[in-house]
C-alpha positions as CSV (number, residue, x, y, z in Angstrom):
1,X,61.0,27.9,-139.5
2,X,64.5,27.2,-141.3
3,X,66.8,29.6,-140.0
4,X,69.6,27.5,-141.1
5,X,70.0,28.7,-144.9
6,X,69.3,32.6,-144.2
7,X,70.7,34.3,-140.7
8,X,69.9,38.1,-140.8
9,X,69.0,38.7,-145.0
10,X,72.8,36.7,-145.4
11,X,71.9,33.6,-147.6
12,X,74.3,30.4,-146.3
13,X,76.2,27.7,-149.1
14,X,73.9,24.6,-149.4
15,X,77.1,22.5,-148.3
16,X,77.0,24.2,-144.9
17,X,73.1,24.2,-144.5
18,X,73.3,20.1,-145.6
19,X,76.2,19.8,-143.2
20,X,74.0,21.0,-140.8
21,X,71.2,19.2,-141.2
22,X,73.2,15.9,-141.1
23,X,74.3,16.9,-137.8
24,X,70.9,17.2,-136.4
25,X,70.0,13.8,-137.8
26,X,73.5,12.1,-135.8
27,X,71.6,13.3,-132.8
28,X,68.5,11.8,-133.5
29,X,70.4,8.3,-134.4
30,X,72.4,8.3,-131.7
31,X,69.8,9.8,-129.1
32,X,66.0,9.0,-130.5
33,X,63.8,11.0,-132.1
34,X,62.0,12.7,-129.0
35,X,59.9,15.4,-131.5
36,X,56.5,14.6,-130.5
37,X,56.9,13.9,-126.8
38,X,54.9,15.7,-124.5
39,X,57.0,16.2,-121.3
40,X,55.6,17.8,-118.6
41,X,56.5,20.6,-116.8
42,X,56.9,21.3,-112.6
43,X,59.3,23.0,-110.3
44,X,61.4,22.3,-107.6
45,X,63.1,24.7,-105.3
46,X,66.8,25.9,-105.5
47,X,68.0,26.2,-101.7
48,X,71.0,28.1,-102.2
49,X,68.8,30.9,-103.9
50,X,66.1,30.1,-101.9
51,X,66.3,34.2,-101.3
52,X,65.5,34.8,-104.5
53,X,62.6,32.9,-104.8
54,X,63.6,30.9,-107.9
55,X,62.5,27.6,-108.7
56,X,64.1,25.0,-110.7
57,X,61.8,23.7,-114.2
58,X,62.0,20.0,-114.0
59,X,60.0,17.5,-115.5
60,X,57.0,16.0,-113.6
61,X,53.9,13.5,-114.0
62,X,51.3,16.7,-114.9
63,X,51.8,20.5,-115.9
64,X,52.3,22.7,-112.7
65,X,51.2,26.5,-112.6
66,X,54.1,29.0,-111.9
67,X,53.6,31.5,-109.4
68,X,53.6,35.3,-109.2
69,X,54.9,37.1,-112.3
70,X,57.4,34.8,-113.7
71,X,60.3,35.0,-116.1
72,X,62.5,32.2,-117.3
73,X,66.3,32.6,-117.3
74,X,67.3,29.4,-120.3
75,X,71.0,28.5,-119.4
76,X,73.2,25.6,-119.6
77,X,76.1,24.2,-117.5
78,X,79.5,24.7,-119.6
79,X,81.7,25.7,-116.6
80,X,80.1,27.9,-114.4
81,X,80.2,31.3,-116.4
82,X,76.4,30.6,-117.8
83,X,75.1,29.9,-114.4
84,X,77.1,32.6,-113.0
85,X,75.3,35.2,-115.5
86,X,71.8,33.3,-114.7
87,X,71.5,33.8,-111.6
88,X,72.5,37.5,-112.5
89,X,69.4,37.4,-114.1
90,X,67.5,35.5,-112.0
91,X,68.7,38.2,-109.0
92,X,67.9,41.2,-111.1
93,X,64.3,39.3,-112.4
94,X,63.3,39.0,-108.2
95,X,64.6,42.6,-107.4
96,X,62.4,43.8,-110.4
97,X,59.5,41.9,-109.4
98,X,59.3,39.0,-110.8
99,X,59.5,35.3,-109.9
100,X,62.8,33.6,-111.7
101,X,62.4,30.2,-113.1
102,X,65.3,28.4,-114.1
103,X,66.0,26.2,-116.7
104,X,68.3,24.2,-117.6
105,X,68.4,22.3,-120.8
106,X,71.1,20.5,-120.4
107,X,69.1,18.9,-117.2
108,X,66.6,16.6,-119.0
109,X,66.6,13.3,-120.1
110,X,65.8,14.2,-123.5
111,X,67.6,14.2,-126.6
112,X,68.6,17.7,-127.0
113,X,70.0,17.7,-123.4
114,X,72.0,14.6,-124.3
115,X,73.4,16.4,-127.8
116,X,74.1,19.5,-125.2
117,X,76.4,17.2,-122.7
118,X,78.1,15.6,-125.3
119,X,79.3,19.0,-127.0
120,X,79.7,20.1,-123.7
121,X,82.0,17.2,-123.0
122,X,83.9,17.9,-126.4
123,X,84.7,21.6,-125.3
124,X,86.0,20.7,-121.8
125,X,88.3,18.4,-122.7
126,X,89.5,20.3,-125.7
127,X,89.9,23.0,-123.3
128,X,92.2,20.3,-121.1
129,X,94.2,19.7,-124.1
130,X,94.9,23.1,-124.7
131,X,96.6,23.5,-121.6
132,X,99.2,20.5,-121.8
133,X,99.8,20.8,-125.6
134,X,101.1,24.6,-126.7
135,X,100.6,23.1,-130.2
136,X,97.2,22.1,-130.4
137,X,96.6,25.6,-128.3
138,X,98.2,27.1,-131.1
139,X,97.1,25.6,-133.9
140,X,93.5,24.5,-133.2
141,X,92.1,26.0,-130.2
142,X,93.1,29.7,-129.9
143,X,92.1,29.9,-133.4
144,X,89.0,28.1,-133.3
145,X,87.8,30.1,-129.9
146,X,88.8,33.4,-132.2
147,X,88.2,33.0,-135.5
148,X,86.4,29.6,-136.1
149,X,83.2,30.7,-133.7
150,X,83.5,34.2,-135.3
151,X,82.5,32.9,-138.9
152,X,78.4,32.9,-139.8
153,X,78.5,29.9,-141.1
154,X,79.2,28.2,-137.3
155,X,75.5,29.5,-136.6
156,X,73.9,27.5,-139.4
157,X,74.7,23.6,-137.0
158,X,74.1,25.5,-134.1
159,X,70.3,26.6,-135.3
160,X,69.4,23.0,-136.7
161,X,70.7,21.5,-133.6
162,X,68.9,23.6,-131.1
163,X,66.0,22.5,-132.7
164,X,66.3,19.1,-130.6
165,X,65.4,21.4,-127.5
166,X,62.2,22.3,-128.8
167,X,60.0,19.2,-127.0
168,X,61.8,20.1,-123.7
169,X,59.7,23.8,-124.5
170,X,56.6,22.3,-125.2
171,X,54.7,23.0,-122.6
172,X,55.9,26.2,-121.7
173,X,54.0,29.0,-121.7
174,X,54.7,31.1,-124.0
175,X,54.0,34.4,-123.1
176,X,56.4,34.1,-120.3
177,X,59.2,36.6,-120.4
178,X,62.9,34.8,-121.3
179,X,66.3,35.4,-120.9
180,X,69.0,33.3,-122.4
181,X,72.3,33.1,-121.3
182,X,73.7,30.6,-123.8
183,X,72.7,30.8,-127.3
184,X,71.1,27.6,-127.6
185,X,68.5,28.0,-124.9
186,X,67.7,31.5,-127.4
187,X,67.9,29.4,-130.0
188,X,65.5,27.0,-128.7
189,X,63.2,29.1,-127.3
190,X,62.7,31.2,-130.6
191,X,62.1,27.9,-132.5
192,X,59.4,27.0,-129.9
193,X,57.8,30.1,-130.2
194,X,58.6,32.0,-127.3
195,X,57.0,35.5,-128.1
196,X,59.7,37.5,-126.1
197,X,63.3,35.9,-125.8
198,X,66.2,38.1,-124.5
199,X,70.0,36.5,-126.0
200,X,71.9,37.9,-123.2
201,X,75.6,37.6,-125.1
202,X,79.0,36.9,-122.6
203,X,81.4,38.0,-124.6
204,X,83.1,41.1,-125.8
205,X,84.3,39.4,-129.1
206,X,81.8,39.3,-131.6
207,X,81.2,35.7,-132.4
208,X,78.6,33.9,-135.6
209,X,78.4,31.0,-132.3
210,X,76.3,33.6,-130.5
211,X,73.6,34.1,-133.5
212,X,69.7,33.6,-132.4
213,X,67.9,35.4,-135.0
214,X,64.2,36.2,-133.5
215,X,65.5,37.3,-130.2
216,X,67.1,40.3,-128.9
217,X,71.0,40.1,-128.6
218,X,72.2,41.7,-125.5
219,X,75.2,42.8,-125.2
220,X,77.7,44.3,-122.6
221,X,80.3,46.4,-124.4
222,X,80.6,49.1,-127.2
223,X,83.1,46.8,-128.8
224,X,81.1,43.9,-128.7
225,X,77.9,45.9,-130.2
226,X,80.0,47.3,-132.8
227,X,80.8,43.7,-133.8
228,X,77.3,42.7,-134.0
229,X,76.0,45.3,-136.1
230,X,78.8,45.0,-138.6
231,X,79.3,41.4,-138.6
232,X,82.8,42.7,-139.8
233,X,85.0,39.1,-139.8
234,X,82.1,36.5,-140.0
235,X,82.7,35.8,-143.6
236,X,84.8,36.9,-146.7
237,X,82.2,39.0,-148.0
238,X,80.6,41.8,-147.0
239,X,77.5,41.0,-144.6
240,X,74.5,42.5,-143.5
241,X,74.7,42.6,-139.5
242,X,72.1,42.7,-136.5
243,X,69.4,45.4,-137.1
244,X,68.8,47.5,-133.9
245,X,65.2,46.6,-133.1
246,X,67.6,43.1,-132.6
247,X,70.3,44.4,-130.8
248,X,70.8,46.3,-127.4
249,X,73.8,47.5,-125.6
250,X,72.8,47.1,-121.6
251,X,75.7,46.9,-119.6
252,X,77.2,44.4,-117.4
253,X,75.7,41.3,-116.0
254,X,75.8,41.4,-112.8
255,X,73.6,40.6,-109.8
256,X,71.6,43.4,-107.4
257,X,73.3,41.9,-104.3
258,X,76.4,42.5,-105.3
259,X,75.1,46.1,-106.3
260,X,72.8,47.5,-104.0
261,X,75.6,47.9,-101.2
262,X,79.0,48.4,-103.3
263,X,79.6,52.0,-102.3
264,X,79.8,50.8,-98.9
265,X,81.9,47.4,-100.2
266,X,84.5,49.6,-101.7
267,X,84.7,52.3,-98.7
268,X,85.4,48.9,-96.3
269,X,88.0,48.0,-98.9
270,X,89.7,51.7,-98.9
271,X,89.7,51.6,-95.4
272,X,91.6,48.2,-94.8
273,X,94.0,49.1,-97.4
274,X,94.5,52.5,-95.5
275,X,95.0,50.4,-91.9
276,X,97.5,47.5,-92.9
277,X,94.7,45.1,-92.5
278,X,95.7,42.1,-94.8
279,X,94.6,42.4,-98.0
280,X,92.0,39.9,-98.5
281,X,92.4,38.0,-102.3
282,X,89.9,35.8,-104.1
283,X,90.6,33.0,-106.2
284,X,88.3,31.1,-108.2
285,X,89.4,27.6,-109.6
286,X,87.9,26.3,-112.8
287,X,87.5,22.2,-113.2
288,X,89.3,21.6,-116.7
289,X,92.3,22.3,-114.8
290,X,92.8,25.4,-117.0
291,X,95.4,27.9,-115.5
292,X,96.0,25.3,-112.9
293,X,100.4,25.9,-113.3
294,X,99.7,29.8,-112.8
295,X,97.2,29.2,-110.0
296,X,99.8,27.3,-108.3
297,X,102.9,29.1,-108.8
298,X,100.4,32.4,-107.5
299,X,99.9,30.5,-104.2
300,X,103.1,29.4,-103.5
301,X,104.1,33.3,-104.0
302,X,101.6,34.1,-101.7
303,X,102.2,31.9,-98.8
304,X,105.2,34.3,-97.3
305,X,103.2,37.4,-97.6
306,X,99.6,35.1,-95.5
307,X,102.5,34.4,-92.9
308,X,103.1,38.0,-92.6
309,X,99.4,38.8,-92.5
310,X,100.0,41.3,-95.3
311,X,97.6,39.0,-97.7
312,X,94.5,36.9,-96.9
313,X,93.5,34.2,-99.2
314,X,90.0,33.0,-100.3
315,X,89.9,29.6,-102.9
316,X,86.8,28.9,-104.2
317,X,87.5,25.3,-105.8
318,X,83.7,25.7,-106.9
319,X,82.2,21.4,-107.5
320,X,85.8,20.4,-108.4
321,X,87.3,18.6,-105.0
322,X,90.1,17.2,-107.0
323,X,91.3,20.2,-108.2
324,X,92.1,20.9,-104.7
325,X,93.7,17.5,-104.4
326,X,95.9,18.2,-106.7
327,X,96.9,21.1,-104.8
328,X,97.9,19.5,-101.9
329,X,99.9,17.1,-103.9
330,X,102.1,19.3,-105.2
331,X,102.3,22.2,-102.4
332,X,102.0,19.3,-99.3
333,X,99.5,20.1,-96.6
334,X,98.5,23.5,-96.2
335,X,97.1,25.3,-93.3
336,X,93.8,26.9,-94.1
337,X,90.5,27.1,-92.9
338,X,87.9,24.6,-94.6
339,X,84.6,25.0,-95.9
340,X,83.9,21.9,-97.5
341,X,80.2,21.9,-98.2
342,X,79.6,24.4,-95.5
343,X,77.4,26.9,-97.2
344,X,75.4,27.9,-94.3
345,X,78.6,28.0,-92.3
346,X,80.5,30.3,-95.1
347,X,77.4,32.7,-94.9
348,X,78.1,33.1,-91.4
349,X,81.8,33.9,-91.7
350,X,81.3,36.6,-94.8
351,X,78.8,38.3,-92.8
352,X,81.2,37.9,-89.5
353,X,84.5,39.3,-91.6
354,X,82.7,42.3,-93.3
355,X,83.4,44.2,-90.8
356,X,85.3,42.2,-88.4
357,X,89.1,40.3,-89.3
358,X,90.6,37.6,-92.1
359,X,93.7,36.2,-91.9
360,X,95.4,33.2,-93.1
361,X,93.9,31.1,-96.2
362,X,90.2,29.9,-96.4
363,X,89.3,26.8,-99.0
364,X,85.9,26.7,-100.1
365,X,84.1,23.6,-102.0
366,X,80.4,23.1,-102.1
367,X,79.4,19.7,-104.0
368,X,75.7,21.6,-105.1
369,X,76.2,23.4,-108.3
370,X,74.6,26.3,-107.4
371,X,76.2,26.2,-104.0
372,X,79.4,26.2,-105.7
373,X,79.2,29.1,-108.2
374,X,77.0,31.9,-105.4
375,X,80.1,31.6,-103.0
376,X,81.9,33.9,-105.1
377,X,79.3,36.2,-105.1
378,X,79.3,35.7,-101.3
379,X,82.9,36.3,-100.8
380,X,83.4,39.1,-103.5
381,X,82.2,42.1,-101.9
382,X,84.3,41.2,-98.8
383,X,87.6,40.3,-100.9
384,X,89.6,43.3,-101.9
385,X,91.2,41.7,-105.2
386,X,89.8,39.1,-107.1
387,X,92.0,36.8,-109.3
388,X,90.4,35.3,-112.3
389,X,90.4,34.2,-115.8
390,X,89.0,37.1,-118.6
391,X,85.7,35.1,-118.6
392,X,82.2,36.5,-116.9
393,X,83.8,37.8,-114.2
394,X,85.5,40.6,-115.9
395,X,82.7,42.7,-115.9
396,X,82.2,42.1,-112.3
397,X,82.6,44.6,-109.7
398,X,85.5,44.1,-108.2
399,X,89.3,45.2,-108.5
400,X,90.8,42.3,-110.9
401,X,94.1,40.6,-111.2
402,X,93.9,38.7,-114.8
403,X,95.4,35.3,-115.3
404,X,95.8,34.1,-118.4
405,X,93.1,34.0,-121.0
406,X,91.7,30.0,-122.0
407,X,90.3,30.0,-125.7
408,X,91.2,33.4,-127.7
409,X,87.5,35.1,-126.8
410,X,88.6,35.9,-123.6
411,X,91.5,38.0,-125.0
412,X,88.8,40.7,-125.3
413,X,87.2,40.6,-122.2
414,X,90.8,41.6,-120.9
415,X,91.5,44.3,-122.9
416,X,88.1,45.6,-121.9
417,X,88.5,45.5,-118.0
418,X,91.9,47.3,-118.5
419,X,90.6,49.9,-120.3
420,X,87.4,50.1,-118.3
421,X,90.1,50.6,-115.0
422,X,88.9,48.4,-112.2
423,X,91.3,45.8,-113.6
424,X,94.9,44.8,-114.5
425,X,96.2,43.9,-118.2
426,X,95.9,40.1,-118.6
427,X,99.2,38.1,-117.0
428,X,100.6,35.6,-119.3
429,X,102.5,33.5,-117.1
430,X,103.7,33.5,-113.5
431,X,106.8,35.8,-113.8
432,X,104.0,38.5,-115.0
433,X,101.2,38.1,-112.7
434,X,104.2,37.5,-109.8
435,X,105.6,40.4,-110.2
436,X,102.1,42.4,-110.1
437,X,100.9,40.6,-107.3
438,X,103.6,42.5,-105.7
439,X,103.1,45.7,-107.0
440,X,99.5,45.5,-105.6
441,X,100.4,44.3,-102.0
442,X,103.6,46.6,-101.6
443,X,101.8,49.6,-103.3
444,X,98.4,49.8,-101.3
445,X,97.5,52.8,-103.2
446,X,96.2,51.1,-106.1
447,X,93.8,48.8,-105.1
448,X,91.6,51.9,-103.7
449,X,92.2,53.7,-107.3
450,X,90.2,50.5,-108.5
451,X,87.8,51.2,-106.3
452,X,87.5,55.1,-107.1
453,X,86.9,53.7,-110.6
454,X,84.2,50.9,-109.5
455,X,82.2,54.0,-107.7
456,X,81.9,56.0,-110.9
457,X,81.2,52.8,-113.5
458,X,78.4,52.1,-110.6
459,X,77.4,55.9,-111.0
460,X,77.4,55.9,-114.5
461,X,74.8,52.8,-114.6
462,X,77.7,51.0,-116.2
463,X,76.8,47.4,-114.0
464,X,72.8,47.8,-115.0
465,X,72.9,45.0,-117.8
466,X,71.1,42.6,-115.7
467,X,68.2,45.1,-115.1
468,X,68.0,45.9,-118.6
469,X,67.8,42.5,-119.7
470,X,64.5,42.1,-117.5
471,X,63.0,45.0,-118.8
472,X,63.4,44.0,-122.1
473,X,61.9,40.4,-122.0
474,X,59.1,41.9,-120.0
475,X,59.0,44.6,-122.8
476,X,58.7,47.5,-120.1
477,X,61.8,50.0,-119.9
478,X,59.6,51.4,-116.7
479,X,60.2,48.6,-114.4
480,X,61.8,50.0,-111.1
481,X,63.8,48.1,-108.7
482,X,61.4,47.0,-105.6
């Protein structure tokens, strides 16, 4: 089915649906024409979430059989927000009863995987750009990240490219439950006929990039649900939006590990806040080098207050080594604890420092992807503060310190963990986010006002997204936490 030329009753210009179509057919010149391949399906195991039971979709010689009562969770790698939400999914899929299987379509050897890394490419080094040029920020990215994605008429290459991903779907059953975290796998799945697909949305800006007509948008906000049923700002003319048998406001994304014991995370955190215990600070590191001169200028700010053992720091430089190379090269050699593709060994020391000491600075780096993105959620609920872009991780439970935005989306997701209270405004540049680094380590009453915060969002089912998202692939609001 076309869902190029009409996306929810809104009829698209023939010059947009032939642009789209033309873009498809670069693909297939440049990649092959893999429509009536029959690739195979098997499964491998993930070792880092070897807890949760979830399996990796590869391709193989013969069709396996999945196991138990499985659900698919469709992602992509584009940083490591997509996998973060996955295995979100993936964690909330186990705790409800299922088996995750994950999938990864920008994995394959197959055309659309190939169309997927090149754009994927694109964006990451337009997003290194943007950092060195305060022109082309200006000029091309902020507004193409804000206004360029918002418009309908993005959707219309989007759909006729995802169709590329179909053969990678082929033999796939069905039936099985599915939860996208990046609209093409939605997109893809709906054109292969997936009778149940979930779009589970990251933003809280309304954007036309995030359209999958046939599935059921997800999203995490009021603000974001109010965008989607108005479609106010996707084109000059009045459109018809999202109907709500289509769209669903769930809550935040976020995983049952980092749920199921949070009262008890933020009572640890009140309680070294309330003893003079250093205050123990997370800080996540993204590979495009994004934020890298405010990420700096934060830890050379911090090192006086880690030799006074009023602050702890935790760097997560995620897959990216060099990022912590570059580091060193401008601070010089700094003394910190290494966990260099030590997972197992950075289990030990989370579960040795819940309720024992951290001092000093710890440097984390895992070379497995998946390795790289769950040590966050290892360290978070024994971190007090977490420091961090206004991507994915703003609706994360956690106090939050944000740095400034990357692409003009993430504006939003700001605005709403400020409002929402767990979480600072969004700090421009180092002067600002300086200055309320020092607010939160001289004043240690506010941190535990996050907290207070956390516990009633918690309370209020305001973290239950995840959940939701199961429950509506599976199409059974009953499902109950194992």
């Amino acid at each position: 089915m076309d869902r190029s030329s009409v996306i929810f009753g809104n009829p698209i210009d023939k010059k947009t649906v032939k642009k789209a179509e033309k873009s498809k057919q670069k693909y297939i010149k440049k990649y092959g024409d893999d429509s009536s391949a029959d690739y195979k399906i098997g499964f491998a195991d993930i070792p880092a979430l070897d807890f949760m039971g979830a399996k990796n979709i590869v391709f193989k010689n013969e069709n396996e059989k999945t196991e138990g009562k499985p659900l698919i969770v469709g992602n992509i790698r584009m940083g490591f927000g997509h996998y973060r939400i996955s295995i979100a999914m993936a964690s909330c899929a186990r705790a409800l009863g299922f088996t995750p299987y994950w999938l990864d379509l920008a994995s394959f050897d197959a055309t659309g995987s190939k169309m997927i890394r090149e754009q994927n490419d694109m964006y990451s080094l337009a997003s290194r750009i943007s950092q060195k040029s305060k022109l082309f920020n200006k000029l091309i990215w902020e507004p193409l990240n804000s206004e360029g994605f918002k418009k309908i008429t993005y959707n219309a290459k989007d759909q006729k490219n995802s169709e590329l991903l179909v053969p990678i779907l082929k033999n796939i059953d069905k039936n099985t439950p599915y939860i996208a975290t990046h609209v093409w796998p939605s997109q893809a799945a709906v054109h292969a006929g997936v009778k149940r697909v979930v779009n589970a949305i990251p933003d809280n800006w309304a954007l036309g990039l995030h359209l999958s007509e046939g599935a059921i948008h997800a999203v995490q906000t009021p603000f974001a649900y109010l965008g989607y049923k108005t479609f106010e700002g996707f084109g000059k003319k009045e459109l018809k939006g999202i109907p709500e048998s289509e769209l669903k406001q769930v809550g935040c994304f976020v995983d049952h590990e980092l749920l199921c014991n949070l009262k008890e995370d933020n009572d640890l955190r009140r309680a070294r806040l309330k003893t003079g215990k250093p205050i123990r600070i997370l800080m996540t590191v993204g590979g495009a080098g994004a934020g890298f001169k405010q990420f700096l200028s934060m830890v050379k700010y911090l090192m006086p207050y880690v030799k006074e053992k009023k602050v702890a720091i935790f760097m997560n430089f995620g897959d990216h080594l060099g990022v912590y190379d570059k580091l060193i090269k401008n601070l010089g050699e700094i003394e910190c604890k290494k966990y260099f593709n030590e997972y197992e060994n950075l289990k030990t020391l989370v579960k040795d420092i819940r309720h024992g000491e951290a001092e000093g600075i710890y440097c984390v780096y895992n070379k497995d992807i998946f390795e790289a993105v769950y040590s966050t959620n290892l360290l978070m609920p024994v971190c007090d503060l977490l420091i961090t872009k206004p991507g994915e991780l703003v609706y994360y439970p956690i106090p939050k310190v944000f740095m400034r935005h990357i692409g003009g989306h993430e504006v939003y997701g700001a605005i709403f963990g400020r409002e929402m209270g767990d979480a600072t405004a969004e700090k421009p540049d180092e002067k600002s986010i300086n200055a309320t680094l020092k607010k939160l380590i001289t004043d240690r009453e506010i941190i535990p006002h996050f907290c207070d915060r956390i516990d009633k969002l918690k309370e209020d089912g305001f973290y239950n997204g995840a959940y939701e998202c199961v429950r509506l692939a599976a199409n059974d609001p009953d499902l109950k936490v194992k």
